[in-house]
C-alpha positions in Angstrom: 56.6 80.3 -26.9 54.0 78.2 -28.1 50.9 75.8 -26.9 51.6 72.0 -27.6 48.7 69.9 -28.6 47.4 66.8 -27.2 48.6 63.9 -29.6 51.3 65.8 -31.0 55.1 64.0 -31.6 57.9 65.6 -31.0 61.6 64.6 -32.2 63.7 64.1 -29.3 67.7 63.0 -28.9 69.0 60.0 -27.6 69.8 62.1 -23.8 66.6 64.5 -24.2 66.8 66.8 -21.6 63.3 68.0 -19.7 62.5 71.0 -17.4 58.9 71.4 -16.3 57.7 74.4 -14.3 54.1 74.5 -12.4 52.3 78.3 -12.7 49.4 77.8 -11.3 48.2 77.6 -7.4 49.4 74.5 -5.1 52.0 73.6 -7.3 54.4 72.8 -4.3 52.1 70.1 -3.7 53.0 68.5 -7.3 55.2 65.8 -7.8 56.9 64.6 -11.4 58.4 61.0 -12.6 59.1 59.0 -15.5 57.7 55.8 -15.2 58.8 53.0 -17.3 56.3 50.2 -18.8 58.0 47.5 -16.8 57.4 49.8 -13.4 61.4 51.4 -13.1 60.9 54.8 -11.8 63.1 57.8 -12.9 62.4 60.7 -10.2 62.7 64.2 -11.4 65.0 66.8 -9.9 62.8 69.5 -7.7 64.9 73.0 -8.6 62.5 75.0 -7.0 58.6 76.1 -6.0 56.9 73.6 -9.3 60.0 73.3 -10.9 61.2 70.1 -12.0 64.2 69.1 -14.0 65.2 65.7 -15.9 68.7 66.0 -17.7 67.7 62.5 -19.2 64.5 61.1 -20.0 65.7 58.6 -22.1 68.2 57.4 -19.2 66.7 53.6 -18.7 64.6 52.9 -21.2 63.2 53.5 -24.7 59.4 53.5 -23.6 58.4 56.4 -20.5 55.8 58.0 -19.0 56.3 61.6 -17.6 53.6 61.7 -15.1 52.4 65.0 -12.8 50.8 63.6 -9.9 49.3 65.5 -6.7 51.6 63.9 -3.4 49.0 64.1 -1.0 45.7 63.4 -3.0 44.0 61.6 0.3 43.7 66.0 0.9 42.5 66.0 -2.0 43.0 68.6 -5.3 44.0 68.3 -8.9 47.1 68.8 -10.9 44.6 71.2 -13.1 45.0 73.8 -10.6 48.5 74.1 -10.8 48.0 75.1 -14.9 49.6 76.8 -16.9 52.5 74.5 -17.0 55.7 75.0 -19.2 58.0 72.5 -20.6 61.8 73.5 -21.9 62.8 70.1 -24.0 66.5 70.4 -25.4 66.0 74.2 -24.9 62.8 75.0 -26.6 60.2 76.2 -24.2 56.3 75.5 -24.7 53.0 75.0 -22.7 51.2 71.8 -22.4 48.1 71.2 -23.0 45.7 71.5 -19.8 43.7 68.6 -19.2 39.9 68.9 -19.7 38.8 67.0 -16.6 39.9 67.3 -13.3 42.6 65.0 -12.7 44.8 64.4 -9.3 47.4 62.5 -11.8 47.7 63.8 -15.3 50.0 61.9 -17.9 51.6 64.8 -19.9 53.8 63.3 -22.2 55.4 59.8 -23.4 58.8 59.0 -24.8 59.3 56.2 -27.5 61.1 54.7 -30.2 60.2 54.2 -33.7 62.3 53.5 -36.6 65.4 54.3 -34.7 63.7 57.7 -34.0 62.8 58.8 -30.1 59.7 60.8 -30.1 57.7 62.4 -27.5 54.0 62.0 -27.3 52.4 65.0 -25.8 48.9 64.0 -24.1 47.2 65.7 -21.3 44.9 62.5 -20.1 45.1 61.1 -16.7 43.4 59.7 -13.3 40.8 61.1 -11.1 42.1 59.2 -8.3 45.5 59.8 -8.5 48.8 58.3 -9.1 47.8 55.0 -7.3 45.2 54.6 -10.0 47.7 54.8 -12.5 49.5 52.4 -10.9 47.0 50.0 -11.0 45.9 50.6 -14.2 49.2 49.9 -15.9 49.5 46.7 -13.3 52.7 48.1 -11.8 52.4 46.1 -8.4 55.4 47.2 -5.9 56.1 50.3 -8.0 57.5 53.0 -5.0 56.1 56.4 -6.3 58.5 59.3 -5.2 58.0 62.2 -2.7 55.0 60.5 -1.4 54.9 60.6 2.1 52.6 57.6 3.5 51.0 58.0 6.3 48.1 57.4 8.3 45.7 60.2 8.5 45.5 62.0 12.2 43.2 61.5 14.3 42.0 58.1 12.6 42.0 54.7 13.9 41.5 51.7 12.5 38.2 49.5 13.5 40.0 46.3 15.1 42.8 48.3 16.5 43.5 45.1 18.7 45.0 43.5 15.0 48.7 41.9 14.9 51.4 43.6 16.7 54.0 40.7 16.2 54.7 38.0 13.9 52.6 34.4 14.6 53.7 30.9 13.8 51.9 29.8 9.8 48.4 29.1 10.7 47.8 30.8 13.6 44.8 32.6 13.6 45.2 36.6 13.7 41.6 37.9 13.6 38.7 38.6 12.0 37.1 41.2 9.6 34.1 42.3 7.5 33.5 41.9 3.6 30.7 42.7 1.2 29.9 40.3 -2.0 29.9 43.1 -4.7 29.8 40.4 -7.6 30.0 36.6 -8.0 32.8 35.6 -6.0 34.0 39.0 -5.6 34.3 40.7 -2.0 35.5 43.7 -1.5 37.2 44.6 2.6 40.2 46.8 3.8 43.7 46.2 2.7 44.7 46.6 6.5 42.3 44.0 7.7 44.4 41.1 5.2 47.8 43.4 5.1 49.9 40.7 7.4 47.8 37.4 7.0 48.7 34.8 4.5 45.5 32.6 4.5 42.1 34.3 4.6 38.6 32.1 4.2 34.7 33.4 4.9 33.7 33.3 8.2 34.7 30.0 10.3 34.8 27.8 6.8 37.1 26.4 4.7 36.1 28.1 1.6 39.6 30.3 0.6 39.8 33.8 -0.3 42.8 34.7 -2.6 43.4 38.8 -2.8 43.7 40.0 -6.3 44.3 43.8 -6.0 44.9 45.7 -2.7 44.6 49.6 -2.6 46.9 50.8 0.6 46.1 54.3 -0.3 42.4 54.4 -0.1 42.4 51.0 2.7 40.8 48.6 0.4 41.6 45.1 -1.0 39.1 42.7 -4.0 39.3 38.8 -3.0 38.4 36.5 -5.0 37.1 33.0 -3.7 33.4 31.0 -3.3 31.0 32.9 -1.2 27.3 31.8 -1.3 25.2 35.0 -0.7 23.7 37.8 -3.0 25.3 40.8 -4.3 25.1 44.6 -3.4 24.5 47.0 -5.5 26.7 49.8 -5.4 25.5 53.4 -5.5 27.0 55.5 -7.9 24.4 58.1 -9.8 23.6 59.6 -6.6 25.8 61.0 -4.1 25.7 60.9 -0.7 24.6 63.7 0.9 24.9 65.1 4.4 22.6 64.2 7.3 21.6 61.2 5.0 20.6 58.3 7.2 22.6 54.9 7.1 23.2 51.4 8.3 26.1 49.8 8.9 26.7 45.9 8.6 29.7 43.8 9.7 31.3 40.9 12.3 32.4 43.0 15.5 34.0 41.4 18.6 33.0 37.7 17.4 34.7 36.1 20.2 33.1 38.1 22.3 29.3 39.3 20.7 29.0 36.1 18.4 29.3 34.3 15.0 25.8 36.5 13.7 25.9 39.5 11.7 25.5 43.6 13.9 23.8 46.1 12.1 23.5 49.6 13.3 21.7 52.9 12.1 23.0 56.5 12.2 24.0 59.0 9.9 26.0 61.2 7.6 27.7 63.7 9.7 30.7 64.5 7.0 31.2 64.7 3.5 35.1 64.1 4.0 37.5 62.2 6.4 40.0 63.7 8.4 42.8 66.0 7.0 39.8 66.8 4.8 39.9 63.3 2.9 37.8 63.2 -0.1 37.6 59.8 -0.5 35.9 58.9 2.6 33.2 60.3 5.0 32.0 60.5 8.3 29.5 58.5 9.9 27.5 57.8 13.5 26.7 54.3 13.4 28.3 52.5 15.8 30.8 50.3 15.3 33.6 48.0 17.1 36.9 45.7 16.6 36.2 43.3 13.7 33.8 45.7 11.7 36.6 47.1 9.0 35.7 46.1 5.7 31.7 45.8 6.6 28.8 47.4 4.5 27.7 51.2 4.9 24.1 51.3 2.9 21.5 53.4 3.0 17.6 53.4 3.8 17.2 50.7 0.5 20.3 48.8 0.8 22.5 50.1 -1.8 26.2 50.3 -0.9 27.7 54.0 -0.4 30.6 52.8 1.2 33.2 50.6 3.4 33.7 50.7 6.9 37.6 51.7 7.9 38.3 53.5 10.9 37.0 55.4 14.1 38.2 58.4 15.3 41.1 57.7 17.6 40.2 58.8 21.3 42.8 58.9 22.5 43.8 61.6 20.3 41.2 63.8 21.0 40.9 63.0 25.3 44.6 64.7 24.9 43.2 68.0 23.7 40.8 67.7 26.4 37.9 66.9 24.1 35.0 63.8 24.3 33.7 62.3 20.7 31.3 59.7 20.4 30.8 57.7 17.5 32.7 59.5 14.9 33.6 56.7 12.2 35.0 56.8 8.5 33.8 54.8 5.6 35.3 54.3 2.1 33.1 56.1 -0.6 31.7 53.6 -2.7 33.0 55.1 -5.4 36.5 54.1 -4.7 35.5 50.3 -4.6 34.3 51.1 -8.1 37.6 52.7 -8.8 39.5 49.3 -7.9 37.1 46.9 -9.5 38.1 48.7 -12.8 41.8 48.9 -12.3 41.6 45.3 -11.3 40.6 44.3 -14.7 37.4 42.9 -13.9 33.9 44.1 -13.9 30.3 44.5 -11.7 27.6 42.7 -12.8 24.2 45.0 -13.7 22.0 45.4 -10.8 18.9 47.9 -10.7 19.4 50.2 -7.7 17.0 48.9 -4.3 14.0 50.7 -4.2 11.9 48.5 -1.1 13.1 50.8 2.0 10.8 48.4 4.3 13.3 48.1 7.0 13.1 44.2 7.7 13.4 43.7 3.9 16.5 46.2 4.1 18.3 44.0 7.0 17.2 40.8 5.5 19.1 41.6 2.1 22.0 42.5 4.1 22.2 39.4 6.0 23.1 37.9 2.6 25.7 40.3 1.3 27.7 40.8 3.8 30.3 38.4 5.1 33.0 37.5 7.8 36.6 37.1 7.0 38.9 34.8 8.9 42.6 35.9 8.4 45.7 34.0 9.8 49.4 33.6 9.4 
């Protein structure tokens, strides 16, 4: 048995068949497809504890990617851990190549033809963040990735759980949210506060918002539209560490606090959300219906993440327990993360150094927007 190297092409047959077994730790947590360029999906047979079996790889198309992906990477881990990994193709068992960053989806091999010849492409590159940021980077909107279970993490609930519970007539207004203005014309919210609206505009204007990528996974969604105000940096060379103070900005309860922009101050009291999320973290700033989507910043103003949820109390009064302000934000890395898939850039922006707290609020006031969905 020998190690295959990254780059290397392989002569396959026209019905190559594929068996792929996971040595490493967590590998029950693995998941394998081929995924073809125009987003058809060909799911691999489990046979066992990181065993996975394809009798043809070549089934519906000439061009596929054989992708190992982590099911439940909101828990976080990498398909690294589950290394070694050994691949039979058409009976010939070797190892592939381990990838040399940590990666929660790692693309391990690709299937083409070329002068009437299928190869195999052995690679060992991937995505930090997962098989959803495959998807996105290869534009494959509406792609269903097997074995995933979707679900919303326990104990989490969104911040305007009063949003949509049944279809409305077109144009009826179904509620508000937050957004930040992370570039010209570019605001970043959650995906759940535009997931059933068709018409969303800033604040109580007319100027339209149009979504251009949406996130489900990590709650987040770009739109793209005019919005006077000035942009937030994003913090991204430091991380945020625990205890940090923060405030958080959004449009709470309009109908019932007001038109004006809330800030609140607190904390960060977790590195991860629930079910041990790493892609968001905890924080005790208070917050209310209408805030999902608003700024978390710290002492200078730069952005560290998105607010998304509160803990649901209702869930934790049934275990007899009390929890004040325990809320989840979106790392600001993850906004990052879509900006990139997305296609599109963030323009240069120094990070804030002026932690004079006026200055801090008064920069906010400008960066941080209402959004207006309805039917």
């Amino acid at each position: 048995m020998g190690m295959l190297t990254a780059g290397q092409r392989i002569p396959i047959s026209d019905a190559a068949d594929i068996r792929i077994h996971f040595q490493g730790r967590d590998a029950e947590r693995i998941g394998v497809a081929g995924i073809c360029a125009d987003g058809a999906v060909i799911p691999f047979d489990r046979q066992g504890n990181g065993v996975w079996h394809c009798p043809n790889i070549n089934q519906i198309s000439d061009q596929i990617e054989v992708i190992a992906y982590i099911l439940d990477d909101r828990q976080g881990g990498f398909v690294d851990d589950c290394y070694p990994v050994e691949v039979t193709l058409e009976g010939v068992t070797n190892n592939f190549p381990a990838p040399i960053q940590q990666l929660a989806a790692v693309i391990l091999a690709e299937t083409y033809l070329k002068n009437g010849q299928r190869r195999m492409k052995i690679s060992n590159e991937g995505f930090t963040f997962g098989i959803e940021a495959y998807v996105r980077a290869r534009n494959l909107t509406g792609v269903e990735v097997p074995f995933r279970a979707k679900s919303v993490p326990r104990g989490e609930g969104r911040a305007d759980p009063s949003r949509r519970e049944r279809s409305r007539p077109p144009g009826h207004m179904l509620g508000t949210g937050s957004g930040v203005l992370i570039a010209p014309d570019l605001v970043v919210t959650n995906a759940h506060v535009i997931e059933e609206g068709s018409n969303f505009h800033v604040g109580r204007g007319r100027d339209r918002l149009v979504p251009i990528a949406v996130d489900p996974l990590h709650d987040l969604a770009l739109l793209q539209g005019p919005t006077p105000g000035n942009i937030l940096p994003i913090r991204l060379g430091c991380p945020i560490w625990l205890g940090e103070s923060v405030i958080a900005a959004g449009y709470p309860l309009m109908d019932v606090l007001g038109a004006d922009i809330k800030v609140t101050t607190g904390n960060i009291s977790g590195l991860t959300g629930s079910m041990s999320d790493v892609s968001r973290f905890q924080f005790t700033a208070p917050i209310g219906s209408g805030s999902s989507g608003g700024a978390i910043v710290d002492d200078c103003g730069n952005l560290v993440g998105i607010i998304a949820a509160s803990l649901a109390h209702r869930d934790v009064h049934d275990r007899g327990s009390i929890s004040e302000n325990v809320n989840f934000g979106v790392k600001a890395a993850m906004v990052y993360e879509l900006v990139a898939a997305a296609g599109l850039s963030l323009p240069s922006c120094q990070p804030l150094t002026d932690s004079n707290r006026r200055e801090v609020v008064n920069r906010i006031r400008s960066c941080v927007v209402s959004i207006s969905v309805s039917a």
